[in-house]
N, CA, C and O atoms as a DFTB+ gen file, in Angstrom:
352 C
 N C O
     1  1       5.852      14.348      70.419
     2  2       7.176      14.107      70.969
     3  2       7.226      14.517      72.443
     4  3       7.838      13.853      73.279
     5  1       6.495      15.744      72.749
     6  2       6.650      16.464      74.153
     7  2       6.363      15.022      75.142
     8  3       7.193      14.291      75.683
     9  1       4.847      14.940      75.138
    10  2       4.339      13.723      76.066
    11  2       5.072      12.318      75.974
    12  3       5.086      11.628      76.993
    13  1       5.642      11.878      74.890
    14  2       6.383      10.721      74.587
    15  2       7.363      11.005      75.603
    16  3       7.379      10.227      76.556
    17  1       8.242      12.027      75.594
    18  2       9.434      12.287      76.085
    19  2       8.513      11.724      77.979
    20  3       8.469      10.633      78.548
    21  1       8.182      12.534      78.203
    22  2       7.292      12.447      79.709
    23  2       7.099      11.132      79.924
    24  3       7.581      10.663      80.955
    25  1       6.446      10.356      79.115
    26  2       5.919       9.151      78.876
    27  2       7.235       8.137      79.596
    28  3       7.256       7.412      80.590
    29  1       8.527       8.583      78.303
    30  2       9.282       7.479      78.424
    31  2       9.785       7.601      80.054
    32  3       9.999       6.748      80.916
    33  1       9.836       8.539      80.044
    34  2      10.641       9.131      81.552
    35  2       9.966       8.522      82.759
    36  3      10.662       7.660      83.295
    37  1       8.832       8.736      83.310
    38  2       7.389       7.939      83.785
    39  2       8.051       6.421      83.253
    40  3       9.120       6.332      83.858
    41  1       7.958       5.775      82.796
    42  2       8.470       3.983      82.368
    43  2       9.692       3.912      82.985
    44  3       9.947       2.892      83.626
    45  1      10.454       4.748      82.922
    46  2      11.824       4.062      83.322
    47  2      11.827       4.669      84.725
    48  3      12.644       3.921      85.261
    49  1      11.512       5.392      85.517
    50  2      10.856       5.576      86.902
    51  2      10.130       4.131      87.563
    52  3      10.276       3.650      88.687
    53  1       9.464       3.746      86.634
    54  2       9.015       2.726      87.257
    55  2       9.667       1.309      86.902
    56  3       9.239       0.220      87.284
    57  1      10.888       1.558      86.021
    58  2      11.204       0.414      85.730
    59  2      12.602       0.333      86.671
    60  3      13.473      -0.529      86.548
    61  1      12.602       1.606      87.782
    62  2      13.792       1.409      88.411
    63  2      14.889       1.869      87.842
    64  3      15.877       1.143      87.957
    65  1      15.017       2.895      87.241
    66  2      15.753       3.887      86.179
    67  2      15.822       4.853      87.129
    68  3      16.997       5.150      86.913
    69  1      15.499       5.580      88.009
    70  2      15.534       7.320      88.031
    71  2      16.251       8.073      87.557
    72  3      15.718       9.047      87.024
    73  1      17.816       7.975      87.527
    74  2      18.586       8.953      87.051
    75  2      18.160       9.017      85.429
    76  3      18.361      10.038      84.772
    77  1      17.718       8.145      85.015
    78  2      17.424       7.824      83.628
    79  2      16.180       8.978      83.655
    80  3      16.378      10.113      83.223
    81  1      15.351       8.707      84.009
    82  2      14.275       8.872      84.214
    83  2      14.184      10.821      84.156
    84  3      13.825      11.651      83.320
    85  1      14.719      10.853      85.516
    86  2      15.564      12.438      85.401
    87  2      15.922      12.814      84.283
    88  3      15.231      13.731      83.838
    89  1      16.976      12.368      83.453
    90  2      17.360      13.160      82.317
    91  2      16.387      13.189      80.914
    92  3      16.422      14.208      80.225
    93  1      15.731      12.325      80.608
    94  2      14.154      12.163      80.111
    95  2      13.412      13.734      80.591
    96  3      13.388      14.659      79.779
    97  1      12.983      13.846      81.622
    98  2      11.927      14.838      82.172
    99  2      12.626      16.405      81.754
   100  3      12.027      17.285      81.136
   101  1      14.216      16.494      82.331
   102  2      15.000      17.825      82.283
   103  2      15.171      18.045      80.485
   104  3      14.933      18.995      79.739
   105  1      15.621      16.868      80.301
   106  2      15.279      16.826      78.224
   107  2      14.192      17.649      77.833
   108  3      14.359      18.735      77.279
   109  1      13.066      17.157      78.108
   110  2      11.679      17.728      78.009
   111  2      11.547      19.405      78.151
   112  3      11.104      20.270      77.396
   113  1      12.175      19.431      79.541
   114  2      12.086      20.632      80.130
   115  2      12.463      22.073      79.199
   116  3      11.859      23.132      79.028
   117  1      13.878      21.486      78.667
   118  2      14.790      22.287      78.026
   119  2      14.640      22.853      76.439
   120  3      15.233      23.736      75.818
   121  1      13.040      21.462      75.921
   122  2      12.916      21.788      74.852
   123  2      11.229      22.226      75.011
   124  3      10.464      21.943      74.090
   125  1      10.816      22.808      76.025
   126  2       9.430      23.331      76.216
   127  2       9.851      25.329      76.241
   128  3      10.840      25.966      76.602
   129  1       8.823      25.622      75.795
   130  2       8.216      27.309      75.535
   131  2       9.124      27.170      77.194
   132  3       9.742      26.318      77.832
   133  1       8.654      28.783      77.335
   134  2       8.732      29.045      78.928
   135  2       7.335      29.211      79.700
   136  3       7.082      29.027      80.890
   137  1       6.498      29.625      78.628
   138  2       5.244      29.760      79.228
   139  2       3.890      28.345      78.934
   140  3       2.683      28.451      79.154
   141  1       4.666      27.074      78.367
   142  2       4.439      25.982      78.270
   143  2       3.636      25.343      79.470
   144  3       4.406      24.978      80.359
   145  1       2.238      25.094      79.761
   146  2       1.642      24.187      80.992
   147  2       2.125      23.191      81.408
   148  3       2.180      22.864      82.593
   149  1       2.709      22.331      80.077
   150  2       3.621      20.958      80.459
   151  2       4.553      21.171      81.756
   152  3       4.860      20.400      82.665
   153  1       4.814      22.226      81.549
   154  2       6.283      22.363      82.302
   155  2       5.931      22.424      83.667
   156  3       6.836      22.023      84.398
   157  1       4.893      22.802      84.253
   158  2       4.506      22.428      85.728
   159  2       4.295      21.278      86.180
   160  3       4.541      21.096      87.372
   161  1       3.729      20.056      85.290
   162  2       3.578      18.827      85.232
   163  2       4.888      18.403      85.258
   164  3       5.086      17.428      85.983
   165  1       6.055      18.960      84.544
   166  2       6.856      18.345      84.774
   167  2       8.211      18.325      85.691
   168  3       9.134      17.515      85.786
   169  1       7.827      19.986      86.535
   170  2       8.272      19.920      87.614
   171  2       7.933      19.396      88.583
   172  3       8.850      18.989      89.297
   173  1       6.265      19.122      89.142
   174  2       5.881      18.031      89.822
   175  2       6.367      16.616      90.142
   176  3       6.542      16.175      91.277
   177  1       6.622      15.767      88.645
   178  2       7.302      14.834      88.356
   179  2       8.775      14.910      89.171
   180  3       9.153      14.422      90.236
   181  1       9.242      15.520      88.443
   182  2      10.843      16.138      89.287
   183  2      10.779      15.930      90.695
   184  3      11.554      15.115      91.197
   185  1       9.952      16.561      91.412
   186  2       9.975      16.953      92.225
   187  2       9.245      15.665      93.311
   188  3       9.134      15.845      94.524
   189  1       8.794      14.375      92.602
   190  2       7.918      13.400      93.258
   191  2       9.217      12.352      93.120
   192  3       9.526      11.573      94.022
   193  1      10.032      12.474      91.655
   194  2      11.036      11.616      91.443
   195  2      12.224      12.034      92.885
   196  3      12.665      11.222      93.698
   197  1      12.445      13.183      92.842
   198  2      13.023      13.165      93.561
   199  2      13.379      12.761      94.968
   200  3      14.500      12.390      95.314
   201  1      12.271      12.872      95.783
   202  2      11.754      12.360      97.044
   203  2      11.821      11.146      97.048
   204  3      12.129      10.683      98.147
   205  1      11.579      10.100      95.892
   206  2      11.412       8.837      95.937
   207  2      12.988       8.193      95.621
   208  3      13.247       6.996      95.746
   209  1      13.681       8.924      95.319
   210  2      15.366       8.659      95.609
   211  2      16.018       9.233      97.380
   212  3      17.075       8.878      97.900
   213  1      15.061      10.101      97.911
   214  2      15.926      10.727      98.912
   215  2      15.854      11.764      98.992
   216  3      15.365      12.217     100.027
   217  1      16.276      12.616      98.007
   218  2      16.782      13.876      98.070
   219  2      16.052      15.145      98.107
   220  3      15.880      16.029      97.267
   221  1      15.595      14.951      99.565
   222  2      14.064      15.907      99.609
   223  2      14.527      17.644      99.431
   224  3      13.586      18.428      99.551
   225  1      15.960      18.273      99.146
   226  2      15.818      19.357      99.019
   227  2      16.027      19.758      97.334
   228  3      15.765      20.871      96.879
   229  1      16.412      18.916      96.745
   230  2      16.003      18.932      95.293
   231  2      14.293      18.669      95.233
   232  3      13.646      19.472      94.561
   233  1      13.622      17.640      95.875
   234  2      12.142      17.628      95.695
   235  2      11.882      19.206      95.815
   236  3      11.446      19.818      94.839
   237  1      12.108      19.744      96.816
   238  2      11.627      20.757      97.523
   239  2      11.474      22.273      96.171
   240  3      10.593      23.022      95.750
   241  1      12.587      22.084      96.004
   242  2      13.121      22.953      94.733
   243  2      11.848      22.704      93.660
   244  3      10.903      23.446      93.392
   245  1      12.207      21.323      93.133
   246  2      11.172      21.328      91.920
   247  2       9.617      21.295      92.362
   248  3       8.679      21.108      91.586
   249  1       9.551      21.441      93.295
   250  2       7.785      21.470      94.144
   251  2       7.802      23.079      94.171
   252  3       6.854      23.800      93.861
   253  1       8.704      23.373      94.479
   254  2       8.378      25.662      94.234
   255  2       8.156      25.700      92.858
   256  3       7.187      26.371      92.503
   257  1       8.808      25.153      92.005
   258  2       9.105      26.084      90.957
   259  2       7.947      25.241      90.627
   260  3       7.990      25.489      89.422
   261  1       7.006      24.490      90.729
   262  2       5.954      24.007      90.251
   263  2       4.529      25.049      90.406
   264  3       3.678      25.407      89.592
   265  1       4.752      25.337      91.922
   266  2       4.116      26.494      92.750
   267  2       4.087      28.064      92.164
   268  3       3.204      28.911      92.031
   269  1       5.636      27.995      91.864
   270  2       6.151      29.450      91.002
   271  2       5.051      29.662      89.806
   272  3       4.293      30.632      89.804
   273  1       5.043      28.418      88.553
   274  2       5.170      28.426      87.858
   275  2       3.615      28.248      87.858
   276  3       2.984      28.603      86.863
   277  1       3.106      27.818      88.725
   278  2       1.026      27.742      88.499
   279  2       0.935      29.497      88.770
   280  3       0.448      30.335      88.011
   281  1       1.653      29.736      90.272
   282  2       1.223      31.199      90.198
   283  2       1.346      32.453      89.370
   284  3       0.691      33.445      89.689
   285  1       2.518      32.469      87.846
   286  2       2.832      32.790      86.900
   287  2       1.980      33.069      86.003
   288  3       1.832      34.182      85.498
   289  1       1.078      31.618      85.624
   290  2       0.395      31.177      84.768
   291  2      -0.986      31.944      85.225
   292  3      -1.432      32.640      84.313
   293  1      -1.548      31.965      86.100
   294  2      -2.827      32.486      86.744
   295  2      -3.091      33.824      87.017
   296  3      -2.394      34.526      87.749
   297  1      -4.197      34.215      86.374
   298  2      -4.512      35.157      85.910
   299  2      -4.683      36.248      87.385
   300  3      -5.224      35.647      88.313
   301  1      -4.463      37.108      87.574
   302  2      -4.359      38.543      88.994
   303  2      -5.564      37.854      89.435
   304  3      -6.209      37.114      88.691
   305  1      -5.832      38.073      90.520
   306  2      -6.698      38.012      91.561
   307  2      -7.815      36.933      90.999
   308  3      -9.035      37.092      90.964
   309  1      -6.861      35.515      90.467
   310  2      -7.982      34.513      90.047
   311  2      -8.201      34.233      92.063
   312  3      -7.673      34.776      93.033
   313  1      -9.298      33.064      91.905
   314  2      -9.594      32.592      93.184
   315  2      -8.496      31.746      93.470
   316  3      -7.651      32.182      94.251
   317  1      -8.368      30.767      93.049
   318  2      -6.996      29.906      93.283
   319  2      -5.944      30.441      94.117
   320  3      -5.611      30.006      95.219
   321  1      -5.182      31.960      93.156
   322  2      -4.325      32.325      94.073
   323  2      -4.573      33.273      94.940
   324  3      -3.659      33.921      95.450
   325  1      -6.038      33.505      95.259
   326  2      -6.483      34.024      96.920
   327  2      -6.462      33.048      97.359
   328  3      -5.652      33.199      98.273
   329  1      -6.920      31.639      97.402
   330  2      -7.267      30.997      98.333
   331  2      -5.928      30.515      99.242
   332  3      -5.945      30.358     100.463
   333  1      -4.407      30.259      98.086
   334  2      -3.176      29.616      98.498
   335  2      -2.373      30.609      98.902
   336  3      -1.262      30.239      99.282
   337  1      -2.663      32.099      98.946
   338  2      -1.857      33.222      99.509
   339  2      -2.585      33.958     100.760
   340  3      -2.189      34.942     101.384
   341  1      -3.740      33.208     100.939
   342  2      -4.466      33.455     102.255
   343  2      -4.431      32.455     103.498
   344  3      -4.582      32.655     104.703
   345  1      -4.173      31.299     102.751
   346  2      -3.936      30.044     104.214
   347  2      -3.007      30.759     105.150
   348  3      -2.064      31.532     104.982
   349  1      -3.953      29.923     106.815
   350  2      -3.214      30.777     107.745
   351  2      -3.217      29.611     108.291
   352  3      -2.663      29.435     109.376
């Protein structure tokens, strides 16, 4: 059901739906764990849908909490988050 939900959401994005599309993905959202991997995938989404309507400070939003939510997930002093808390 999780990926279906994603799935349908993704189709009607491209079928020229977004707001549709949107409530599909936030659906998803609301019925995922908190510590769920999906859920970065599907703030990404959010956050790509969004931009592609306009509204780059909602993108912006769901692009952190995508960011938030990898750096959450990742284990203390993996390499990953040296490498993205060291860019200069």
């Amino acid at each position: 059901m999780r990926t279906c939900l994603q799935t349908l959401g993704k189709i009607l994005w491209e079928m020229g739906k977004p707001n549709l599309a949107e409530k599909y993905f936030i659906r998803l959202l609301e019925q995922l764990p908190a510590n769920d991997s999906l859920r970065r995938h599907l703030y990404q989404d959010l956050g790509r849908l969004a931009s592609h309507v306009g509204d780059l400070d909602k993108s912006m939003e769901w692009r952190q909490k995508a960011l938030d939510f990898k750096k959450q997930s990742q284990p203390a002093g993996s390499s990953s988050t040296r490498q993205t808390t060291n860019i200069k």
